[in-house]
DRENBALO-51897 format. One line per 5 residues: number of its first residue (from 1); for each residue x, y, z of C-alpha. Coordinates in steps of 0.2 Angstrom, whole numbers, padded with zeros to 4 digits. Layout:
NUM	X Y Z  ...
***
This chain:
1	0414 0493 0539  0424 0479 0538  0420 0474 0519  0424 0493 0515  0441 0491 0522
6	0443 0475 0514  0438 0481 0497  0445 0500 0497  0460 0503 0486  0457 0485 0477
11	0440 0486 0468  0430 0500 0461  0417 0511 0471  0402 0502 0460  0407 0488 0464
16	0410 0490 0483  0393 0499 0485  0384 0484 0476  0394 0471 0490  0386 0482 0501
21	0368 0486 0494  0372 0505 0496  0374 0521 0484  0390 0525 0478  0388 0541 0487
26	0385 0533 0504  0400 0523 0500  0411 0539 0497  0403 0546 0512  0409 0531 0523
31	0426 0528 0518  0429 0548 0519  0422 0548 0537  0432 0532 0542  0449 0541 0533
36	0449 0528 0519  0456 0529 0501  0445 0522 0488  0459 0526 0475  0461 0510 0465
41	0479 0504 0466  0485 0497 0450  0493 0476 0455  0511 0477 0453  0518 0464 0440
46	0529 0452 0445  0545 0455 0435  0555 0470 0432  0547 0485 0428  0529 0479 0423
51	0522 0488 0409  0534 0501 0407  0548 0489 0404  0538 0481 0390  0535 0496 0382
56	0554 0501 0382  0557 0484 0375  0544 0487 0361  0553 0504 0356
***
């Protein structure tokens, strides 16, 4: 459990169910039953505005 909570909202659900030699399924399964989002959260760039200032700028 404690590798799901680690890895949740950071890495993929494929990739958190091979760390943890289980289905994707049985991943979905755990993390809904322990209240966990397996959402990936994009990393915020360090700068202002990430990406959508860059693609103002490129306009």
């Amino acid at each position: 459990m404690r590798t799901l909570r680690q890895m949740a909202g950071k890495e993929p659900r494929a990739r958190i169910a091979r760390a943890l030699r289980r289905s994707p399924a049985a991943v979905t399964f755990k993390a809904f039953k322990l209240r966990v989002s397996l959402r990936v959260r994009k990393a915020r760039a360090a700068g202002a505005g990430g990406r959508a200032a860059a693609v103002r700028k490129a306009r």
